[in-house]
C-alpha distance (Angstrom), angle and dihedral (degrees) to the residues before:
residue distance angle dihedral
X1 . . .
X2 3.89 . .
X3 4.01 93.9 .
X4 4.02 81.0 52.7
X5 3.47 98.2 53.8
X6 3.82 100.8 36.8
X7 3.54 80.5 57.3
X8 3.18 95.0 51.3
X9 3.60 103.8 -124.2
X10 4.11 90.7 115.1
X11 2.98 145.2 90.6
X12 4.03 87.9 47.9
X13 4.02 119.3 158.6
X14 3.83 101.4 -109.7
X15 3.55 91.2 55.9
X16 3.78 88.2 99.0
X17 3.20 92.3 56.6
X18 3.94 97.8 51.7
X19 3.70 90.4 48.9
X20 3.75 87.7 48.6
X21 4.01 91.5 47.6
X22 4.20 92.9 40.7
X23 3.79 86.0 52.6
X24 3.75 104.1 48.4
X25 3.55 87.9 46.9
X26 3.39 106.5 55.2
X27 3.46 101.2 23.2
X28 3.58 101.2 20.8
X29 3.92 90.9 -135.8
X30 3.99 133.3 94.0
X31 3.68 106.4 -88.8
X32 3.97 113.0 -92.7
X33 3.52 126.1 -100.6
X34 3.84 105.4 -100.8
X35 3.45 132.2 4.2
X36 3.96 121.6 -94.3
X37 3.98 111.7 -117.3
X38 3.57 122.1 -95.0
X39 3.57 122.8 -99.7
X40 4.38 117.1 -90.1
X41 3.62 83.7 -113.2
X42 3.19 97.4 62.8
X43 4.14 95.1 68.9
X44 3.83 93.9 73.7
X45 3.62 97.4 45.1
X46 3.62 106.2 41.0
X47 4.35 88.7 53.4
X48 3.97 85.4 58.0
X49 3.78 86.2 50.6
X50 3.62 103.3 45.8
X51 3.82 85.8 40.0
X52 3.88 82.2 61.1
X53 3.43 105.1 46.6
X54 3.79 91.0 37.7
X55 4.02 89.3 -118.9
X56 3.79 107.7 -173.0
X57 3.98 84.1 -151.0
X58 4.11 88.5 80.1
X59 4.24 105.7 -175.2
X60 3.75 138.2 30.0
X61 4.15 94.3 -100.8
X62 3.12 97.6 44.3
X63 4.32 89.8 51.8
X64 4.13 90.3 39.4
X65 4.10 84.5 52.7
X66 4.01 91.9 47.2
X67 4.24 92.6 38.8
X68 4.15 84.8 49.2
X69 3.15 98.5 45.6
X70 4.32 98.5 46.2
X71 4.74 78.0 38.1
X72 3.75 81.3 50.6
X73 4.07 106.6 54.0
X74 3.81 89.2 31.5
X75 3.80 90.3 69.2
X76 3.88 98.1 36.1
């Protein structure tokens, strides 16, 4: 979700809708209201990533705060 909205292809109106859709499908519930934290292991491997891509979103809390936030207004 962070490589999406650095390049700016998020937030984007029907992504409500997907999250709604993705949810009742698999789960067959609405989606919940925030999204769970990321696994500790995450941390190392996600800075070798971003350092990769060249992310401008550099560690995990600082993507988990972005990714809630755009999860956050999508399904206000």
């Amino acid at each position: 979700m962070v490589r999406l909205v650095e390049s700016r292809l998020l937030p984007d109106p029907r992504l409500a809708e997907r999250l709604r859709s993705l949810f009742a499908a698999r789960d067959g519930r609405e989606p919940p209201p925030g999204l769970p934290d990321p696994p500790a292991s995450w941390a190392r491997d996600y800075e070798a990533i971003v350092t990769d891509v060249g992310a401008a979103t550099g560690s995990v809390s600082a993507a988990m705060s972005l990714a809630t936030e755009v999860y956050r207004q999508a399904l206000s």
